[in-house]
C-alpha positions as protocol buffer text, in pm:
chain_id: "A"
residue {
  index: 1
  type: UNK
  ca { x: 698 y: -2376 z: 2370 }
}
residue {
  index: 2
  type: UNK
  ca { x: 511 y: -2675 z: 2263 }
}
residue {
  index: 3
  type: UNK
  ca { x: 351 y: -2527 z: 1927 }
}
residue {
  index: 4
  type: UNK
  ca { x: 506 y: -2514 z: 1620 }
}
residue {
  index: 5
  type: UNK
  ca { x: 518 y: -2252 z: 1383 }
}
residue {
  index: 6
  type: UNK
  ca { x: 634 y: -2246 z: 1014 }
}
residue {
  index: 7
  type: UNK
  ca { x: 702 y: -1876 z: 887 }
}
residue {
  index: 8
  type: UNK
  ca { x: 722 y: -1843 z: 509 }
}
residue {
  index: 9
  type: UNK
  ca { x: 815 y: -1527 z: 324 }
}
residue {
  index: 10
  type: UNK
  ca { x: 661 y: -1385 z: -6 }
}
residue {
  index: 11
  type: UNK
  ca { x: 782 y: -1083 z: -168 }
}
residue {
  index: 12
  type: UNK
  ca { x: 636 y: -894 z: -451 }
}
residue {
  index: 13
  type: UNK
  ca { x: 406 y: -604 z: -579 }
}
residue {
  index: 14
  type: UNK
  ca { x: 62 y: -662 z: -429 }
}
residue {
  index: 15
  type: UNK
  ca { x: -256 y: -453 z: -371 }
}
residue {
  index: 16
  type: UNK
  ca { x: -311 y: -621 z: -15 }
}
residue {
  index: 17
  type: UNK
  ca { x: -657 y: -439 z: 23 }
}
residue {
  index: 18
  type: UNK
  ca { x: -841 y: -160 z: -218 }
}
residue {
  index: 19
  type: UNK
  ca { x: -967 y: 118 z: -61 }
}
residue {
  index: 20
  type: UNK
  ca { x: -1184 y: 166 z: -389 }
}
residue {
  index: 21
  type: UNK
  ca { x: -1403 y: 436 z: -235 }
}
residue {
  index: 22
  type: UNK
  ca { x: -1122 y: 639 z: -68 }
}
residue {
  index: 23
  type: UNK
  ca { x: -817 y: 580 z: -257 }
}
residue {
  index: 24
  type: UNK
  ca { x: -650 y: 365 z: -489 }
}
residue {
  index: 25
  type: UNK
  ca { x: -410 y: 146 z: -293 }
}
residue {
  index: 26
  type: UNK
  ca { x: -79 y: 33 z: -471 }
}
residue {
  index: 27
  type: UNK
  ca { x: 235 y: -61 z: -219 }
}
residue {
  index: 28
  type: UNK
  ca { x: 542 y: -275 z: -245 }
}
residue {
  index: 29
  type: UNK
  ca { x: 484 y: -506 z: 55 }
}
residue {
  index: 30
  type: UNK
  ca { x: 637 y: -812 z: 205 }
}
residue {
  index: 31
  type: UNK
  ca { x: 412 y: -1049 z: 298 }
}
residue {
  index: 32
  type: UNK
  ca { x: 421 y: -1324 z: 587 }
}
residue {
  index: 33
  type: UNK
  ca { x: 174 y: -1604 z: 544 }
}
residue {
  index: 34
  type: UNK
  ca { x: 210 y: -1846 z: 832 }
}
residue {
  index: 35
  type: UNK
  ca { x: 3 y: -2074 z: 1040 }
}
residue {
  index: 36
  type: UNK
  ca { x: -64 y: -1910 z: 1370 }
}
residue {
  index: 37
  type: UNK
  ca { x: -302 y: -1908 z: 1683 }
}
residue {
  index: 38
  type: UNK
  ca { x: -586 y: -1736 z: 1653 }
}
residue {
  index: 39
  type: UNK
  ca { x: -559 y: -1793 z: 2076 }
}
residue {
  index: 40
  type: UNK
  ca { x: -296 y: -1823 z: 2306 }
}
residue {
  index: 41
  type: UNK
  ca { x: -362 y: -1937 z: 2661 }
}
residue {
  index: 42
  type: UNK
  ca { x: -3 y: -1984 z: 2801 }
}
residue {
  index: 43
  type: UNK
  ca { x: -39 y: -1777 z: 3113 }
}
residue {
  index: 44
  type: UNK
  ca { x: -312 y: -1999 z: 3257 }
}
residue {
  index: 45
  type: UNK
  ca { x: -138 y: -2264 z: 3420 }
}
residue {
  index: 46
  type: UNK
  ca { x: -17 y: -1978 z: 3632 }
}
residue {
  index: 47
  type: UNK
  ca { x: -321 y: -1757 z: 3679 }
}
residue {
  index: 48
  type: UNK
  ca { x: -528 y: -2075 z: 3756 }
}
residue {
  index: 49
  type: UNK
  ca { x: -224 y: -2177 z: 4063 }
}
residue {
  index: 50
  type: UNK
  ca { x: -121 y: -2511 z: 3876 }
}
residue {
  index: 51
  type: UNK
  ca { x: 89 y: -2723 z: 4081 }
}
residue {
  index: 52
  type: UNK
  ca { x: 324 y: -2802 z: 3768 }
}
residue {
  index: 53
  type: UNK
  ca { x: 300 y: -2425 z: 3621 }
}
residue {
  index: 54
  type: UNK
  ca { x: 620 y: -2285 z: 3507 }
}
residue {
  index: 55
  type: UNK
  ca { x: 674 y: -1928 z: 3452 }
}
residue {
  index: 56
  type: UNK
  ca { x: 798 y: -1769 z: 3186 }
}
residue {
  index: 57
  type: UNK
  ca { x: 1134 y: -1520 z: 3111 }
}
residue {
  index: 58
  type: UNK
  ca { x: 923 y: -1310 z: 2851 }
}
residue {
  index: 59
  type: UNK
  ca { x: 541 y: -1314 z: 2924 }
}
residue {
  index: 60
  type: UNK
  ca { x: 349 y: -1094 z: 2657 }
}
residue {
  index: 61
  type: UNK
  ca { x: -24 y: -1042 z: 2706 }
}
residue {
  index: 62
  type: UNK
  ca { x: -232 y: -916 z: 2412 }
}
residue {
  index: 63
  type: UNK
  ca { x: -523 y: -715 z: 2339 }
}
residue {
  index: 64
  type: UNK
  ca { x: -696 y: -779 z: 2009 }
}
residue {
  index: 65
  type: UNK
  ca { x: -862 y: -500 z: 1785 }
}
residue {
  index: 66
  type: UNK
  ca { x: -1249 y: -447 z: 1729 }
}
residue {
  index: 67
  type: UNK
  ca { x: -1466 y: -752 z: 1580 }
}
residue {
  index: 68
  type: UNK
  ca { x: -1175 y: -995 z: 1579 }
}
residue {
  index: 69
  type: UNK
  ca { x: -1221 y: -1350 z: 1713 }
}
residue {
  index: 70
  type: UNK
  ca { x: -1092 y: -1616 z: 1959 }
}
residue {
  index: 71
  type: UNK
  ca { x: -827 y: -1410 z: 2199 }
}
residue {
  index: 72
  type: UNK
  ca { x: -597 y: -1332 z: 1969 }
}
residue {
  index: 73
  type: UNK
  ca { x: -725 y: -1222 z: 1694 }
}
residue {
  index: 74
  type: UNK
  ca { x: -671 y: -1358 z: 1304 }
}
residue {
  index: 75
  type: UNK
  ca { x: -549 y: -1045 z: 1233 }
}
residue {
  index: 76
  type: UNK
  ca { x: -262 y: -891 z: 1403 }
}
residue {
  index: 77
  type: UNK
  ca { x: -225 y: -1105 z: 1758 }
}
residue {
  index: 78
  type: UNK
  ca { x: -181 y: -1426 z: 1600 }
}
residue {
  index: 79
  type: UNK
  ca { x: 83 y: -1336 z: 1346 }
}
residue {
  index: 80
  type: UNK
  ca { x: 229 y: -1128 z: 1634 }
}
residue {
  index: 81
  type: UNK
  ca { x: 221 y: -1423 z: 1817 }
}
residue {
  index: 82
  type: UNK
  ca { x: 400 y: -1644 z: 1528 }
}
residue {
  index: 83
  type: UNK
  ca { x: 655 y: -1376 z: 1537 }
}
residue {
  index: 84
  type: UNK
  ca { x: 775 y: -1358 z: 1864 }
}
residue {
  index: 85
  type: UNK
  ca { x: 821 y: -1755 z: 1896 }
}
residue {
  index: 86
  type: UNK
  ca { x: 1003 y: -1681 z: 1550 }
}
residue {
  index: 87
  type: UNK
  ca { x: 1248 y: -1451 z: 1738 }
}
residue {
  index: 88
  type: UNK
  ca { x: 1276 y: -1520 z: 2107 }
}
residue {
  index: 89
  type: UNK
  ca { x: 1447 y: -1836 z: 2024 }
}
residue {
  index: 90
  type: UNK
  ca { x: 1639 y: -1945 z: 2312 }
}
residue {
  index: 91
  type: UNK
  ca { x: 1402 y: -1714 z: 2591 }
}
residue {
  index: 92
  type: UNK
  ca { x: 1082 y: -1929 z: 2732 }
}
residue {
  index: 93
  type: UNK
  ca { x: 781 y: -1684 z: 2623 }
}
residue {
  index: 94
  type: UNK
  ca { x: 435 y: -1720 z: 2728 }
}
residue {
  index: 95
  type: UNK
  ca { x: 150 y: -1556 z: 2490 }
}
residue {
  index: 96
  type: UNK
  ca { x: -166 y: -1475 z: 2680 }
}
residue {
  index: 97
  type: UNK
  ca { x: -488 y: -1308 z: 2463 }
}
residue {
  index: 98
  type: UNK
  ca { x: -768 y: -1147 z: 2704 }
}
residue {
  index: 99
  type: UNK
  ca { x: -1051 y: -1351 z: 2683 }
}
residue {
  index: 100
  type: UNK
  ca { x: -1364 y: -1326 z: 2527 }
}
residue {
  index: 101
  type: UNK
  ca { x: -1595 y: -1294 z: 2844 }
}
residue {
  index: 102
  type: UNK
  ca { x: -1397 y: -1027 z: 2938 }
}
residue {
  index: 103
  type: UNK
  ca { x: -1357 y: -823 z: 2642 }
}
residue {
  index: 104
  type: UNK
  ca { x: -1603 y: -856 z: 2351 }
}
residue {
  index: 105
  type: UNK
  ca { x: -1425 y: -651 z: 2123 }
}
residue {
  index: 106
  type: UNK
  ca { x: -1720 y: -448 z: 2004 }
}
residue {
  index: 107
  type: UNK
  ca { x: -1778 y: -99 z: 1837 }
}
residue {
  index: 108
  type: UNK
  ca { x: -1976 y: -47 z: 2185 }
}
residue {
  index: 109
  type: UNK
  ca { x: -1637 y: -84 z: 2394 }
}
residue {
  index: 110
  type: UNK
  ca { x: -1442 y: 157 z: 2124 }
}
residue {
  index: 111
  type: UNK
  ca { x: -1710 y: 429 z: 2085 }
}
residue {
  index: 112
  type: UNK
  ca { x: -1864 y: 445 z: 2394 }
}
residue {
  index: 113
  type: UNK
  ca { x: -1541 y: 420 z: 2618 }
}
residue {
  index: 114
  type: UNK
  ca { x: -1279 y: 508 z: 2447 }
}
residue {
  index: 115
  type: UNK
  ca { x: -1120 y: 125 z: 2475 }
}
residue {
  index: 116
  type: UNK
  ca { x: -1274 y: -114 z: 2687 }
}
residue {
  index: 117
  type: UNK
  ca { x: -1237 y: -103 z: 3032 }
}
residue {
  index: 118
  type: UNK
  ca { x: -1334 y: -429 z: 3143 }
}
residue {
  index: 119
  type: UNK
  ca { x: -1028 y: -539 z: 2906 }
}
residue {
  index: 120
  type: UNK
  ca { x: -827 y: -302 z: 3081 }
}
residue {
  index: 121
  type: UNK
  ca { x: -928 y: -444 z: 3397 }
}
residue {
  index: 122
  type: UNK
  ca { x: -886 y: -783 z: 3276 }
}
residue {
  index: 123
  type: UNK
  ca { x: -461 y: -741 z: 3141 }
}
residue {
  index: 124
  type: UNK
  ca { x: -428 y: -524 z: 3472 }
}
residue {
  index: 125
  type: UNK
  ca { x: -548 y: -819 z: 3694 }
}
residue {
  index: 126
  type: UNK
  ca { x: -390 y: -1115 z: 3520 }
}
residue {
  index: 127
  type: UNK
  ca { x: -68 y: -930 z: 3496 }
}
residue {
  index: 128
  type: UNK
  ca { x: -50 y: -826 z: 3882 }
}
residue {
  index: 129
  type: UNK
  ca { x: -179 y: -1251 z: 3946 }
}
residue {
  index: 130
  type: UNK
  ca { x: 96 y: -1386 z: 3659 }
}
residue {
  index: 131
  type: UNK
  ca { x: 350 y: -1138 z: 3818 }
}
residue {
  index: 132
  type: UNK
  ca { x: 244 y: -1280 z: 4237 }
}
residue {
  index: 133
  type: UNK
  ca { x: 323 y: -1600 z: 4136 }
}
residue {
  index: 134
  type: UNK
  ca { x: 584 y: -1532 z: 3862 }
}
residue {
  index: 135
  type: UNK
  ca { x: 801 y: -1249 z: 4015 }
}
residue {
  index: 136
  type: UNK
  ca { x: 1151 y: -1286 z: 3818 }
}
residue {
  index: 137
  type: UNK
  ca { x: 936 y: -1292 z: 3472 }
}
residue {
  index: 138
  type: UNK
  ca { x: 929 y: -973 z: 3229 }
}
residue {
  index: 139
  type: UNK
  ca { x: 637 y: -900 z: 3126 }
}
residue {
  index: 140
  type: UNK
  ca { x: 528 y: -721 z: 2778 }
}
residue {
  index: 141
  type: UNK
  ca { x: 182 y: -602 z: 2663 }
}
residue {
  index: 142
  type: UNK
  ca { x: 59 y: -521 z: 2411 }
}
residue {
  index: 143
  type: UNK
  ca { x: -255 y: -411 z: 2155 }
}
residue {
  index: 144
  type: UNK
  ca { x: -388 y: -356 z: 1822 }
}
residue {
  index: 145
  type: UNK
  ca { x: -665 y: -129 z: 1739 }
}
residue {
  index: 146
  type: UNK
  ca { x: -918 y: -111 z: 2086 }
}
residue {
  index: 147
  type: UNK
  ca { x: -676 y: -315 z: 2183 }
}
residue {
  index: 148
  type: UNK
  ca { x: -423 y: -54 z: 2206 }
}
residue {
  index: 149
  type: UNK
  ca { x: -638 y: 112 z: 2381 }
}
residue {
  index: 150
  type: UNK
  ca { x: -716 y: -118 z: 2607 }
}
residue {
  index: 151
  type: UNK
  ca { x: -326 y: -213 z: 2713 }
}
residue {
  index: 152
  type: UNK
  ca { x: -275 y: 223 z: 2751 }
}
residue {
  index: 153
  type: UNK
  ca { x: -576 y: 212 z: 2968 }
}
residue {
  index: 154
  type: UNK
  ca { x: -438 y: -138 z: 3143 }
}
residue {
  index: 155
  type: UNK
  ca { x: -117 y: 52 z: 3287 }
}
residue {
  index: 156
  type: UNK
  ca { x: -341 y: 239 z: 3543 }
}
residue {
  index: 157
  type: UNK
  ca { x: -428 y: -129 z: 3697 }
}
residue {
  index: 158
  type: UNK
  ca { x: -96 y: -280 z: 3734 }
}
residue {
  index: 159
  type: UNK
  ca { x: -41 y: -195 z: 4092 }
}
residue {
  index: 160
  type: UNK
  ca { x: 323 y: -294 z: 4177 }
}
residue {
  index: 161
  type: UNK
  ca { x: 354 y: -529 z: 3857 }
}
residue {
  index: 162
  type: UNK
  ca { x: 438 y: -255 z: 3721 }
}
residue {
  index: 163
  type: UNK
  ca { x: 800 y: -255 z: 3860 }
}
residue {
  index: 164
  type: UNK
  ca { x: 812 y: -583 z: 3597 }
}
residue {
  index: 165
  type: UNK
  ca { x: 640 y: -414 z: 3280 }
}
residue {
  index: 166
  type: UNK
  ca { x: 933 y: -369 z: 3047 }
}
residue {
  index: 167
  type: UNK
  ca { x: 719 y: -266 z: 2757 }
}
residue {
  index: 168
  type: UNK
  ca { x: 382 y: -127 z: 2556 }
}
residue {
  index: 169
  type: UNK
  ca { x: 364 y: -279 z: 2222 }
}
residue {
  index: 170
  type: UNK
  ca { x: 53 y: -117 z: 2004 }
}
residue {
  index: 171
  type: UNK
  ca { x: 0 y: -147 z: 1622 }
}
residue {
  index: 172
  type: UNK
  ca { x: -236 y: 60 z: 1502 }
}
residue {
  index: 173
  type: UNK
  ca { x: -272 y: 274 z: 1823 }
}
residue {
  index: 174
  type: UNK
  ca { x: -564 y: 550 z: 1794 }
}
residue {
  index: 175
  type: UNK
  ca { x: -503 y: 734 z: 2115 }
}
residue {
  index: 176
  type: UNK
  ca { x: -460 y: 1010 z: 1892 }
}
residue {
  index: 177
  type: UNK
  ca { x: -819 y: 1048 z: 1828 }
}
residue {
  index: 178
  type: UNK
  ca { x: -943 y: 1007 z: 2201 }
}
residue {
  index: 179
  type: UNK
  ca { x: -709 y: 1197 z: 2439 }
}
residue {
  index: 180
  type: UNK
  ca { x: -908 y: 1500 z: 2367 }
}
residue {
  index: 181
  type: UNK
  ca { x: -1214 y: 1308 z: 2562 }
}
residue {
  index: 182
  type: UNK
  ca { x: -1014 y: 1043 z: 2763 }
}
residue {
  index: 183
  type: UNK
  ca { x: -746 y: 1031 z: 2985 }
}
residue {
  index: 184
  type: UNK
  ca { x: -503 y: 759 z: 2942 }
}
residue {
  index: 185
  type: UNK
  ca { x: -273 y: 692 z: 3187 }
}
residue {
  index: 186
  type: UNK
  ca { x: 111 y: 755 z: 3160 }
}
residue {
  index: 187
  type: UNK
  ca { x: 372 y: 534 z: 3067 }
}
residue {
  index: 188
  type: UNK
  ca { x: 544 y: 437 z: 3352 }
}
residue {
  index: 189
  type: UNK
  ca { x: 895 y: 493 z: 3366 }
}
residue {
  index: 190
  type: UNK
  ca { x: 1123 y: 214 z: 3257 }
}
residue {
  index: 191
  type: UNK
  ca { x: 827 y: 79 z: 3045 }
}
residue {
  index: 192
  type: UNK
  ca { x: 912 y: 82 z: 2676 }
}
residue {
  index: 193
  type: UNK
  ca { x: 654 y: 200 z: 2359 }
}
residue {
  index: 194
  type: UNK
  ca { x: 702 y: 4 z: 2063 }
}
residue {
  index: 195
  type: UNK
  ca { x: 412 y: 164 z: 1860 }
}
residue {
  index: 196
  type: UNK
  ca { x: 380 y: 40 z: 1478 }
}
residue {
  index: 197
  type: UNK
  ca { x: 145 y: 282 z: 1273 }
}
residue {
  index: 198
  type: UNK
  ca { x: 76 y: 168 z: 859 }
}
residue {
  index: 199
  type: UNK
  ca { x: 170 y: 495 z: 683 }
}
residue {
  index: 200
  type: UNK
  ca { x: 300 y: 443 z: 328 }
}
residue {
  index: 201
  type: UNK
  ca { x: -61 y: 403 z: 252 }
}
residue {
  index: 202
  type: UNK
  ca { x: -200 y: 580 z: 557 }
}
residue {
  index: 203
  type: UNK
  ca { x: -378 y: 418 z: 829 }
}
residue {
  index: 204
  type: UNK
  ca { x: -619 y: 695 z: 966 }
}
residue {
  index: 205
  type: UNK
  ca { x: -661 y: 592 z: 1313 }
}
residue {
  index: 206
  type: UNK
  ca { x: -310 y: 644 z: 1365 }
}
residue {
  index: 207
  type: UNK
  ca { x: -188 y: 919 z: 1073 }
}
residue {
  index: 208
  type: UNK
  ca { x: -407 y: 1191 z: 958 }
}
residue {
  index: 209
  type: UNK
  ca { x: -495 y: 1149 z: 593 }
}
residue {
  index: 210
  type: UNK
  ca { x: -733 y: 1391 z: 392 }
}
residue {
  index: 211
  type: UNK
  ca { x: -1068 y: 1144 z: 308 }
}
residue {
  index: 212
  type: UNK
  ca { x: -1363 y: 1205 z: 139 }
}
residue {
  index: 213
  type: UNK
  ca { x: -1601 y: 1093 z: 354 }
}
residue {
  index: 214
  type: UNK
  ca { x: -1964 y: 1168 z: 381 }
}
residue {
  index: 215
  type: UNK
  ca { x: -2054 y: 1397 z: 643 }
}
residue {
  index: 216
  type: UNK
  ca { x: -2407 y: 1253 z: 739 }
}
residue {
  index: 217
  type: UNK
  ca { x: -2428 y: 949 z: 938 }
}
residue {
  index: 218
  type: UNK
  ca { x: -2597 y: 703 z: 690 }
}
residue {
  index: 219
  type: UNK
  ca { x: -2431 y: 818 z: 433 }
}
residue {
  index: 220
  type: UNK
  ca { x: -2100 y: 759 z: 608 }
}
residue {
  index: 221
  type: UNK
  ca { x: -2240 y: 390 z: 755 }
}
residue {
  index: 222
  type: UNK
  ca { x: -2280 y: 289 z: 356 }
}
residue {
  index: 223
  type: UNK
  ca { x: -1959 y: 444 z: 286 }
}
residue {
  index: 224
  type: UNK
  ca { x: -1750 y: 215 z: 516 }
}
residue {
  index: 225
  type: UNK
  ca { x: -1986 y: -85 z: 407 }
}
residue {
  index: 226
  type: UNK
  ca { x: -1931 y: -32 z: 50 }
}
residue {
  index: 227
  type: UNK
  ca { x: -1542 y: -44 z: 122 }
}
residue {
  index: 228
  type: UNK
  ca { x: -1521 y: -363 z: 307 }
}
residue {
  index: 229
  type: UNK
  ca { x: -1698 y: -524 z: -4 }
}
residue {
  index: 230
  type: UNK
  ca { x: -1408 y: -373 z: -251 }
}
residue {
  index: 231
  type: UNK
  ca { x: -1169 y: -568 z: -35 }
}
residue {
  index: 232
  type: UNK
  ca { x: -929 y: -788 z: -203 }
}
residue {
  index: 233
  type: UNK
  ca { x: -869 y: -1095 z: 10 }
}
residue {
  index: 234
  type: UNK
  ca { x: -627 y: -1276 z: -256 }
}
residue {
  index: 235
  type: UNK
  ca { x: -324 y: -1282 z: -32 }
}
residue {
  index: 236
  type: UNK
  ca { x: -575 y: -1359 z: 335 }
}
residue {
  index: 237
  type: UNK
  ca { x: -548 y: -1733 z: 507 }
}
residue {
  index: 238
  type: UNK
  ca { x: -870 y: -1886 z: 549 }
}
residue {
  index: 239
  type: UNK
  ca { x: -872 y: -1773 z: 895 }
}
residue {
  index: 240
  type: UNK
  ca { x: -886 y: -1385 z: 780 }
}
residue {
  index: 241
  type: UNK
  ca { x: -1122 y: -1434 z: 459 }
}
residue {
  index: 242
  type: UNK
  ca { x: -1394 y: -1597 z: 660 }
}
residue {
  index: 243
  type: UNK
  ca { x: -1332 y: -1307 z: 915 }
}
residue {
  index: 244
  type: UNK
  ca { x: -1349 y: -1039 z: 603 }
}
residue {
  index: 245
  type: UNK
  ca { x: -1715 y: -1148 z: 569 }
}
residue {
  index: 246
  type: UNK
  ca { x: -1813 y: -1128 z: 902 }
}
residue {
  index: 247
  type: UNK
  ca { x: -1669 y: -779 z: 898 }
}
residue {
  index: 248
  type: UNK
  ca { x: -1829 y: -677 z: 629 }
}
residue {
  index: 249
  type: UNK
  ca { x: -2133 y: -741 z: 796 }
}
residue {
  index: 250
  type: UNK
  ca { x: -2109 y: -675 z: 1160 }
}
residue {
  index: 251
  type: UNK
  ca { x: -1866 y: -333 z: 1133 }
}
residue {
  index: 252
  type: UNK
  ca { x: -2242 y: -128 z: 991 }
}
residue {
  index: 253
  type: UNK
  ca { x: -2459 y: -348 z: 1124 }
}
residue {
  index: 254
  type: UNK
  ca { x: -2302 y: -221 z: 1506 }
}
residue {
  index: 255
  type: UNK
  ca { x: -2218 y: 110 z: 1348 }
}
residue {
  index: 256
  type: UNK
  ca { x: -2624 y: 151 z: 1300 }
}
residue {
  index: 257
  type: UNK
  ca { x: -2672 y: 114 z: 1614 }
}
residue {
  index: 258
  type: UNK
  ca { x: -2428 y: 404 z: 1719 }
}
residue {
  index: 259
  type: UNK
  ca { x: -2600 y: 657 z: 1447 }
}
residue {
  index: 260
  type: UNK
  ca { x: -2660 y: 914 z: 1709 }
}
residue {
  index: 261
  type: UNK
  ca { x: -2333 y: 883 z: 1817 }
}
residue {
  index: 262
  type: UNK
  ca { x: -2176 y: 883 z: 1472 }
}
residue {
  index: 263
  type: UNK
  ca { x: -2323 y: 1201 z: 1404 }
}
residue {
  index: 264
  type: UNK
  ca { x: -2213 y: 1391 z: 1686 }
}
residue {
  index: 265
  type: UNK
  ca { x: -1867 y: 1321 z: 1639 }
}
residue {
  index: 266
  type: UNK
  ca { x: -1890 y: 1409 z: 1265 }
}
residue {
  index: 267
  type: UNK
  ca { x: -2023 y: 1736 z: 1393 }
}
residue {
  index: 268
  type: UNK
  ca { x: -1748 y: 1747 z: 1670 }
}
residue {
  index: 269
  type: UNK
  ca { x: -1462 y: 1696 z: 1413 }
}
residue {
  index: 270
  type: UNK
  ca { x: -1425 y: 1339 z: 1530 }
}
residue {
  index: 271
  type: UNK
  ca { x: -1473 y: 1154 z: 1254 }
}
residue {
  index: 272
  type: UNK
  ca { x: -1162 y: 1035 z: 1220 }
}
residue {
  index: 273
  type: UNK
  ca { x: -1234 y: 773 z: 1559 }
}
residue {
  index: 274
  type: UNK
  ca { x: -1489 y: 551 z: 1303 }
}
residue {
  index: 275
  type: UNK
  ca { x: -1229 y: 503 z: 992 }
}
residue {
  index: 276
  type: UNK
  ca { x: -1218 y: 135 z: 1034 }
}
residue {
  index: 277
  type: UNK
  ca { x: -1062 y: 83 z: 663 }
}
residue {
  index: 278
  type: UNK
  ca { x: -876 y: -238 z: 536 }
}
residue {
  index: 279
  type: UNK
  ca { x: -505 y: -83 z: 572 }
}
residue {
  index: 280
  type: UNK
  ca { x: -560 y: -49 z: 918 }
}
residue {
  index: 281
  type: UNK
  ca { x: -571 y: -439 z: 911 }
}
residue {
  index: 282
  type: UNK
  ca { x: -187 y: -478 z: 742 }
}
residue {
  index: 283
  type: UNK
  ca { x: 5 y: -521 z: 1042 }
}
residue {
  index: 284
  type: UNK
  ca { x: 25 y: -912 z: 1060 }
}
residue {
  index: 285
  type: UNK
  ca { x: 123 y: -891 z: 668 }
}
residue {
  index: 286
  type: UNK
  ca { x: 320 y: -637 z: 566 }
}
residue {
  index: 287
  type: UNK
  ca { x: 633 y: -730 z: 822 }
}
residue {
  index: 288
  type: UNK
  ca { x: 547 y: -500 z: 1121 }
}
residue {
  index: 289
  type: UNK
  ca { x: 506 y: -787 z: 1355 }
}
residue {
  index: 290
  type: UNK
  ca { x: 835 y: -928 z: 1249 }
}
residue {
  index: 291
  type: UNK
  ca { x: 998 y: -568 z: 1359 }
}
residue {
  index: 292
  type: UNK
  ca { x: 783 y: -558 z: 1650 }
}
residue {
  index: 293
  type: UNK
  ca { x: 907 y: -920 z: 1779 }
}
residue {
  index: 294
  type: UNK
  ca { x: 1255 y: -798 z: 1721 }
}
residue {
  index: 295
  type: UNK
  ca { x: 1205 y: -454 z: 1868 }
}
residue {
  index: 296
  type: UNK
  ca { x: 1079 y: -692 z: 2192 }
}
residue {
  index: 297
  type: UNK
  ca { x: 1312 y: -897 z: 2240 }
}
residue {
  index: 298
  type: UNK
  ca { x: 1567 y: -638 z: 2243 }
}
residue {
  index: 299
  type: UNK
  ca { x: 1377 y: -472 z: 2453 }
}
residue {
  index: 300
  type: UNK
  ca { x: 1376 y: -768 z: 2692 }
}
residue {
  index: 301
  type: UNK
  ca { x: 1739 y: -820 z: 2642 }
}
residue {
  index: 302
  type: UNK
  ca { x: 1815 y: -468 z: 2754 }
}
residue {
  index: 303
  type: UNK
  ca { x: 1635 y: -506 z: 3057 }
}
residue {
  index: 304
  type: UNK
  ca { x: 1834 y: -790 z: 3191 }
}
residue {
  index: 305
  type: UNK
  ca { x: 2177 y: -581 z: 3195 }
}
């Protein structure tokens, strides 16, 4: 690969985020602090039929989570990202995020569909293209947040690339909180989950923690925007503090727009599907992405005996 990545380690006692509002948040993490892509656009020498293009053994396409930026993401896909060149030494890897004009990554595409489909539609074509032209290669995707979503909802769009899918990778997954209104296609066989879920403190999309949330849409809005402002962004990059702001921003001014929404699945006992709270942003800092790389690549090793 032609980027280079420097991965430092920290260790200590840190409150990575405060929850404030919800609960106090004390954890012994490790943290990873690197310099990473916030995009990744190795697959399109191949999707765009480059004379010179080279495939890849290991080609991992990824799905970033709600309000994140570039294709990426500052959040989880770029450390990701830094990871797996980290730990695939030695196995030519191609990163590929799903771009922008594809997949917005808005509250609309989480609430309203359950996951976006048009990203869905968007990993499902690029990997049956990468996989015409590249038909040796093994290829991994993966998703954080709507992401996840997104790559569960992808794996009905493969056609026969899906004979070379040797893996679903999601951090953060909430299918949990949606399979009781959508249907998400199964996991083919031979394809491998690798599914990371924050639960020392608990990341509700993905564990089932008892919140005190307000039960009246406005009051629940406020709620979420009161603890995005608590946030403690000591230990963020640049990258993620500039994002924290945005977030703390766009995440009610979007969810006003879904009020009517919101309050129909606070009545229906979905409230869970709008916790949006800092821990479910830990993933590219608290060493998850390191296991996940590592989990991959053994993954990929497997499939090659």
């Amino acid at each position: 690969m032609s980027v280079a990545l420097r991965h430092v380690a920290l260790s200590g006692m840190v409150t990575a985020f405060s929850l404030g509002l919800i609960w106090p948040v004390s954890a012994t993490v490790t943290l990873f602090p690197r310099d990473e892509r916030t995009s990744a656009h190795d697959w399109d020498p191949v999707l765009q039929g480059a004379s010179n293009a080279q495939c890849a053994d290991l080609a991992v396409i990824f799905a970033r989570g709600t309000f994140d930026i570039d294709n990426l993401g500052v959040w989880v896909g770029g450390p990701f990202g830094a990871a797996l060149l980290d730990k695939s030494y030695g196995i030519k890897t191609a990163i590929q995020g799903v771009d922008a004009s594809d997949y917005p990554a808005d509250l609309a595409g989480y609430i309203e569909e359950g996951g976006s489909n048009s990203c869905a539609k968007s990993v499902g074509d690029s990997v049956q293209k990468y996989v015409s032209h590249c038909p040796h290669s093994k290829v991994a995707i993966w998703g954080w947040s709507q992401g996840a979503l997104c790559a569960h909802k992808s794996l009905g769009n493969l056609g026969k690339a899906a004979d070379n899918v040797i893996a679903l990778g999601v951090f953060g997954d909430p299918i949990g909180v949606w399979q009781d209104s959508v249907q998400y296609p199964q996991i083919p066989k031979g394809v491998t989950l690798l599914s990371y879920c924050e639960k020392t403190t608990p990341d509700p999309l993905c564990t089932n923690p008892t919140v005190d949330f307000p039960k009246d849409p406005l009051g629940f809005v406020n709620r979420l925007k009161a603890v995005w402002k608590e946030v403690d962004s000591a230990h963020m990059n640049e990258a993620q503090k500039k994002a924290l702001k945005d977030m703390a921003v766009e995440l009610p001014k979007q969810a006003m727009k879904q009020l009517g929404k919101l309050g129909k699945d606070l009545v229906e006992g979905h409230i869970r599907r709008w916790m949006l709270t800092p821990e479910h942003f830990w993933y590219g800092i608290d060493g998850k992405v390191e296991t996940a790389a590592e989990d991959l690549v053994r993954v990929y090793e497997e499939s090659k005996k």
